[in-house]
C-alpha positions as CSV (number, residue, x, y, z in Angstrom):
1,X,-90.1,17.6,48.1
2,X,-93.1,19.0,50.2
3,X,-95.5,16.6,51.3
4,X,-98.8,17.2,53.2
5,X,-99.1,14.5,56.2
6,X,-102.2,12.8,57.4
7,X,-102.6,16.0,60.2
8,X,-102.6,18.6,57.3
9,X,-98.8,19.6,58.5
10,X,-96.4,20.1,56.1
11,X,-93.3,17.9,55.5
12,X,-90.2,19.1,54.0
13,X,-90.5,22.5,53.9
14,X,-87.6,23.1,55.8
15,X,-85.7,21.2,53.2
16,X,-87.2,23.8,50.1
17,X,-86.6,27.0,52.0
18,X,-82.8,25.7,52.4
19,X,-82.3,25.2,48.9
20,X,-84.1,28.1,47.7
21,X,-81.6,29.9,50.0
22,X,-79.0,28.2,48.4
23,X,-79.8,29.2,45.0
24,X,-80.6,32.6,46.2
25,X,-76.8,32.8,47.4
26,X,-75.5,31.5,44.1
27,X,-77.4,33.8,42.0
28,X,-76.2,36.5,44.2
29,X,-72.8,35.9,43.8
30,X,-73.1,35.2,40.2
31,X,-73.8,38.6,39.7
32,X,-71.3,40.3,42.5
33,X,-68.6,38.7,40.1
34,X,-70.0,40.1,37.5
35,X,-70.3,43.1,38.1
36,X,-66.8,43.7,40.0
37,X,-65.9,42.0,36.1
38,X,-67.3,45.1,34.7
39,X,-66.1,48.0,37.3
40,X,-62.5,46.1,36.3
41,X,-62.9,46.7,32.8
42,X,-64.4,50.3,33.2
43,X,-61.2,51.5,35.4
44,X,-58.3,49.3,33.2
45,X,-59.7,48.6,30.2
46,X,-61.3,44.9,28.7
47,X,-58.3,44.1,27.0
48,X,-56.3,44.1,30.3
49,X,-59.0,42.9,32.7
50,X,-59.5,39.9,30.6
51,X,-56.1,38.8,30.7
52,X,-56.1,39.6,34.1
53,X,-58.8,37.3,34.9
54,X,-57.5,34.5,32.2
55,X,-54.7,34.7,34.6
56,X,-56.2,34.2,37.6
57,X,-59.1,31.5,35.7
58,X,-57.7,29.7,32.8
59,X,-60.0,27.2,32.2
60,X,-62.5,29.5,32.1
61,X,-64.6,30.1,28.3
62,X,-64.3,33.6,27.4
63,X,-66.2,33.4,23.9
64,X,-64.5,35.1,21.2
65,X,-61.9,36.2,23.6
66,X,-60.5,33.1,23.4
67,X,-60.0,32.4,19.4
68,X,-57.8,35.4,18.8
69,X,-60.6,37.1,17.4
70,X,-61.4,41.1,18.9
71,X,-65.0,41.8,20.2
72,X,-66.8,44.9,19.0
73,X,-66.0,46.6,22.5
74,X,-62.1,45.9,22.5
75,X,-59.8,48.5,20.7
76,X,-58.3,47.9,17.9
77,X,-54.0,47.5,18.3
């Protein structure tokens, strides 16, 4: 929280710029991840790159990945 003090300074800005920082950093490699997920599936294929990352992340949710069911992207087999 910012607060103004009683000599017009600012308190707490410090504080803000850290967390916006912070969430600047997560949102960044939110989508590093995401797209290295998509170069994956690009070179090998979604059917293999998924298993290769519920592999690596199994408690991960994977949407219709995960009830058996095939996405309108995946090949049929």
């Amino acid at each position: 929280m910012v607060q103004v003090t009683a000599d017009g300074s600012l308190q707490g800005l410090g504080e803000l710029d850290q967390q916006i920082e912070k969430d600047l950093a997560e949102e960044g490699g939110a989508i590093l991840i995401a797209q290295l997920l998509g170069l994956l599936s690009t070179f090998v294929g979604i059917a293999f790159a998924l298993r290769l990352v519920q592999d690596a992340w199994p408690d991960a949710a994977f949407g219709d990945h995960n009830s058996g069911k095939r996405g309108e992207h995946e090949p049929t087999r």
